[in-house]
C-alpha positions as CSV (number, residue, x, y, z in Angstrom):
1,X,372.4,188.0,205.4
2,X,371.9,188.1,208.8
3,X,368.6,186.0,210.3
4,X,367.5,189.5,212.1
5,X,367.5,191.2,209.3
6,X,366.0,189.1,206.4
7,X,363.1,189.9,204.9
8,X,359.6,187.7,204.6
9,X,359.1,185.4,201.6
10,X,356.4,184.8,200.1
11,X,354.3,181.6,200.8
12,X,355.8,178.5,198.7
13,X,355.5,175.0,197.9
14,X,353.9,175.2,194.7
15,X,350.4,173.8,193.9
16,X,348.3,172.1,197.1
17,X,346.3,169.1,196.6
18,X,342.6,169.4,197.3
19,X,342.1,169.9,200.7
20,X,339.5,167.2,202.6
21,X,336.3,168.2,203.5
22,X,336.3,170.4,206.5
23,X,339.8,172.0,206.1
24,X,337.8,174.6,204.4
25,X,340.6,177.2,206.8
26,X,343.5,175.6,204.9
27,X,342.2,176.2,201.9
28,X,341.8,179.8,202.3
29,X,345.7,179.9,203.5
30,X,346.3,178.3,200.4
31,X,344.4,180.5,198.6
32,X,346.1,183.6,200.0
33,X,350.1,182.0,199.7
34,X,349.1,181.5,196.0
35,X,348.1,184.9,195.0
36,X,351.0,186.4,197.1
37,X,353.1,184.3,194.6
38,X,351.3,185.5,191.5
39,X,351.3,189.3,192.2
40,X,354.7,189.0,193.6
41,X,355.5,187.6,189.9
42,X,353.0,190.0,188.2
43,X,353.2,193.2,190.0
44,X,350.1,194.3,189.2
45,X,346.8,193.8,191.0
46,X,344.6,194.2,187.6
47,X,346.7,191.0,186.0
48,X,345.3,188.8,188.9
49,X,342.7,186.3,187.7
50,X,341.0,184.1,190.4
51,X,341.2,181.7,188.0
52,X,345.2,181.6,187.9
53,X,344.6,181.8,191.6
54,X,342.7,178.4,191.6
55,X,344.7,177.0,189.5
56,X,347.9,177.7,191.2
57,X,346.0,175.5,194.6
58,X,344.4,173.1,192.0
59,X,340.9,173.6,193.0
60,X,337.9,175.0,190.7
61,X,337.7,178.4,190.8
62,X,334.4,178.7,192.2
63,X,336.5,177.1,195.6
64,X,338.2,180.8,195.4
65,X,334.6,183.0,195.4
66,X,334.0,180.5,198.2
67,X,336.4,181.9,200.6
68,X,336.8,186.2,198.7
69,X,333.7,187.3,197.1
70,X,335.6,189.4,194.5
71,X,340.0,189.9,193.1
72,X,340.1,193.3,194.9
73,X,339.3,191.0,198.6
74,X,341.6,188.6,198.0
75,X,344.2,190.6,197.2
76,X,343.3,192.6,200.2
77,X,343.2,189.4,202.4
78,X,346.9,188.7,201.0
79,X,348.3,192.5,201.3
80,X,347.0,192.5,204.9
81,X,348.6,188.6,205.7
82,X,352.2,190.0,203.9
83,X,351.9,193.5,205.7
84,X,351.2,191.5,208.6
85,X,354.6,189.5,208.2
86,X,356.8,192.1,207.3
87,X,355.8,194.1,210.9
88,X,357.0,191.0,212.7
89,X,360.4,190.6,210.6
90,X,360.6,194.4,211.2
91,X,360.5,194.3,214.9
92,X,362.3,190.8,215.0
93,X,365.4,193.1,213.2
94,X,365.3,195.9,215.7
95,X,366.6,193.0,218.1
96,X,370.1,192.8,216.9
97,X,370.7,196.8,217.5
98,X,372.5,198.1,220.8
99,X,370.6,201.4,220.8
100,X,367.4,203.0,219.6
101,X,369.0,204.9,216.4
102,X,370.5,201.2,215.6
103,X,366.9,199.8,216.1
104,X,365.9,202.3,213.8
105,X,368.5,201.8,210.9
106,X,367.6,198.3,211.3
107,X,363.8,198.7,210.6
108,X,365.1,200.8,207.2
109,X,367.6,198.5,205.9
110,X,364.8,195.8,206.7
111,X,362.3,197.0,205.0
112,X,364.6,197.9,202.1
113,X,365.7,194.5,201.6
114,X,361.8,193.5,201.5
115,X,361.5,195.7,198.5
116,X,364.7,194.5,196.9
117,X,363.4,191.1,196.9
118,X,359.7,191.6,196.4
119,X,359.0,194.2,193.6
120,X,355.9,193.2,192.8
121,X,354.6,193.2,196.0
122,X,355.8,196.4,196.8
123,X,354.2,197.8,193.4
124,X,350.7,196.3,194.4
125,X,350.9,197.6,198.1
126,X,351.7,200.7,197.4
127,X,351.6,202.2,193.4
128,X,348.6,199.8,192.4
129,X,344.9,201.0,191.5
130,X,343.8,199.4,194.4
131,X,346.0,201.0,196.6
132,X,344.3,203.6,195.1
133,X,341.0,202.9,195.5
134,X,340.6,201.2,198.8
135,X,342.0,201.7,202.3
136,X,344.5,199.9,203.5
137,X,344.2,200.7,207.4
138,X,346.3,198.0,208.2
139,X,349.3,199.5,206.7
140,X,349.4,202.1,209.6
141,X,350.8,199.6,212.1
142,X,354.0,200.2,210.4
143,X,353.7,203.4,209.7
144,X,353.1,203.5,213.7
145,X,355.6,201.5,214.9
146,X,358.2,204.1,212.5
147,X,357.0,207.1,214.6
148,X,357.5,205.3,217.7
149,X,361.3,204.3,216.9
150,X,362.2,207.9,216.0
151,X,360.6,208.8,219.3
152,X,362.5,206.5,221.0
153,X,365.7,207.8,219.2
154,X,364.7,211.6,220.8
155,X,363.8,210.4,223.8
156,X,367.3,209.3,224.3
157,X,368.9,212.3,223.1
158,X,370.1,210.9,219.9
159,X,368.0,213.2,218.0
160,X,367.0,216.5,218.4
161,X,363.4,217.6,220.2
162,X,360.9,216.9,216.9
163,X,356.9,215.7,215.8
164,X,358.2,212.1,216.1
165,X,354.8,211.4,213.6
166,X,356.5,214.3,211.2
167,X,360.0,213.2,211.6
168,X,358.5,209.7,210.9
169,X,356.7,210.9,207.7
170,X,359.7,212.6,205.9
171,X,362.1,209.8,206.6
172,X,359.2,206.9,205.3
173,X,359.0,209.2,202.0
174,X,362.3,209.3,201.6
175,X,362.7,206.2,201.7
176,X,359.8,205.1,199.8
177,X,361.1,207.3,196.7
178,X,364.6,205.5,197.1
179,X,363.2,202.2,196.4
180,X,360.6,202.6,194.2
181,X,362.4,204.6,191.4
182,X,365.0,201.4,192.1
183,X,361.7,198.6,191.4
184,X,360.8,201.0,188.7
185,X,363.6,201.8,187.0
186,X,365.8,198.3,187.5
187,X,368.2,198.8,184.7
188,X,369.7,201.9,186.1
189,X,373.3,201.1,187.6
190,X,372.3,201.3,190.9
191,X,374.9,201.5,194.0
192,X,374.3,198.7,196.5
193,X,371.1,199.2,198.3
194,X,372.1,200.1,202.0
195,X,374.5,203.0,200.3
196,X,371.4,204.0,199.1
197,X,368.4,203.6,201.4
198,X,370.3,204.0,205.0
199,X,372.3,206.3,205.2
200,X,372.3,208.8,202.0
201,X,368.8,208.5,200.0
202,X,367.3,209.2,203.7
203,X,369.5,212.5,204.3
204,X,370.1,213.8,201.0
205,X,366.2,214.0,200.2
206,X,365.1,215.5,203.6
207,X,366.8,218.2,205.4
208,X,364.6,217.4,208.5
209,X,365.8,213.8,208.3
210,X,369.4,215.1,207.8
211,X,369.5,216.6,210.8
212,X,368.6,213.7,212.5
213,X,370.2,211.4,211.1
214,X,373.4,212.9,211.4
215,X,373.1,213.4,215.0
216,X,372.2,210.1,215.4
217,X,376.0,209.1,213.4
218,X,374.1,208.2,210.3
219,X,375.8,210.6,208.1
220,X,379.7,210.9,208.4
């Protein structure tokens, strides 16, 4: 797989030693790269214990309430660090295309790939209770940065005159209903992911992305 195009991993390197007095910082990066690991594994925010948490760092778990004061700000803290992550692998893809409807094929097939290799993540960020129940204002940087590719892909006449933000919107749901009936429904025999998520899932579920994506020589 390309470097451009390769999504995040999760924080590794197993259980940390206990940190020295005054590294309290590290600690709470250690805390976060832990439960990144554990809903990753789990794909559900309600399984999270703080407890597995501290045990995955090796520190008590009252170290934990220390740094969070509660399970859902924790896994708030580590949503927001991944989300965070995945904007810069994102953007760091977009580098490898020629022209802005590359740019933007790259940003789907990068973010598809993300998914494909963390489920559980992708579950917690975006089907879980919290998601549910809290706002996740950070996740509109990326949502953002979408709209302001497809702009960039009318503004140079490889799509026709649209709402960018609307444009944006249908081809993020398309998308998003592409790869979640695939973490959802896993034993299904799926075609390879790209065949799936960029070009075809993205056209056949939208007309409004249709039409844009074949202009733009998505769709043969």
């Amino acid at each position: 797989m390309d470097k451009t195009t390769s999504a995040p991993a999760c924080p590794r390197g197993g259980r940390q030693g206990r940190n020295p007095r005054g590294q309290g910082e590290r600690l709470r990066e250690d805390i976060i790269g832990a439960a990144l690991r554990l809903l990753d594994e789990l794909g559900d925010d309600q399984a999270l214990s703080m407890r597995a948490v501290a045990r995955e760092v090796s520190v008590a778990a009252t170290s934990v309430y220390i740094h969070f004061a509660d399970r859902d700000a924790l896994v708030l803290a580590a949503l927001e660090r991944f989300h965070r992550n995945l904007v810069e692998a994102v953007d760091q893809a977009e580098t490898g295309a020629a022209d802005p409807a590359g740019k933007l094929r790259a940003r789907v097939l990068l973010l598809s790939r993300w998914v494909q290799q963390h489920p559980g993540l992708y579950k917690v960020l975006h089907e879980s209770m919290l998601n549910q129940r809290a706002a996740m204002s950070f996740k509109q940087e990326l949502a953002a940065r979408t709209t302001a590719a497809v702009q960039r892909c009318i503004d140079a006449g490889l799509a026709p005159a649209d709402d960018a933000a609307v444009t944006s919107l249908d081809l993020r749901a398309a998308v998003h209903r592409a790869v979640s009936t695939r973490v959802n429904q896993p034993d299904l025999p799926w075609p390879p992911l790209e065949e799936q998520v960029a070009p075809s899932s993205s056209a056949s579920h939208s007309p409004r992305v249709h039409r844009r994506m074949e202009s733009s020589g998505y769709v043969a």
